[in-house]
C-alpha positions in Angstrom: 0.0 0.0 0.0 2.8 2.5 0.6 4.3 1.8 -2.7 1.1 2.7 -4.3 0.8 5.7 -2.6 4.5 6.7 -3.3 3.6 6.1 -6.9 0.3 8.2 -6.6 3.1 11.0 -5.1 1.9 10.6 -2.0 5.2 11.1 0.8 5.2 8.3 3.8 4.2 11.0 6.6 1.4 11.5 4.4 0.5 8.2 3.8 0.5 7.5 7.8 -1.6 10.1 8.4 -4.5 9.3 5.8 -7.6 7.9 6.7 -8.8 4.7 5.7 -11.8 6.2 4.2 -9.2 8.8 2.5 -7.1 5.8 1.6 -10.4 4.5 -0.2 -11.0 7.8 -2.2 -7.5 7.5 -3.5 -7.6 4.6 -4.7 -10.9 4.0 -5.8 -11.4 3.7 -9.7 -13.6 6.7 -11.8 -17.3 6.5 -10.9 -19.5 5.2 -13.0 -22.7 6.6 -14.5 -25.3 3.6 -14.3 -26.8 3.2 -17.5 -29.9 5.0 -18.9 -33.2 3.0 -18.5 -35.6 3.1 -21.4 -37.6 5.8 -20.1 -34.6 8.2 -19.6 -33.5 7.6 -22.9 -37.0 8.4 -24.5 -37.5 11.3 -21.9 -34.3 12.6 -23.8 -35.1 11.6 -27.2 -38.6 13.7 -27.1 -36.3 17.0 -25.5 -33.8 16.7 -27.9 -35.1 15.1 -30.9 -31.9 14.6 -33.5 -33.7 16.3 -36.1 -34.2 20.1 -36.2 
């Protein structure tokens, strides 16, 4: 875990002194957007129709 965080830039004293859930945020991939469900998607379609 420290070499990760050395890696991420992250200095030892620094590394001591996060938080687990700090730790967490670091290291936690991008979010993800869940997918649109059908009625999103035509909720969308009928704002912005593709044709003008």
């Amino acid at each position: 875990m420290m070499q990760a965080a050395a890696r991420m830039g992250v200095a030892p004293e620094g590394f001591w002194r996060l938080s687990l859930k700090e730790w967490r945020m670091l290291t936690a991939g991008p979010a993800q957007a869940a997918p649109l469900g059908r009625g999103e998607l035509e909720r969308m379609q009928e704002r912005w129709p593709d044709e003008r």
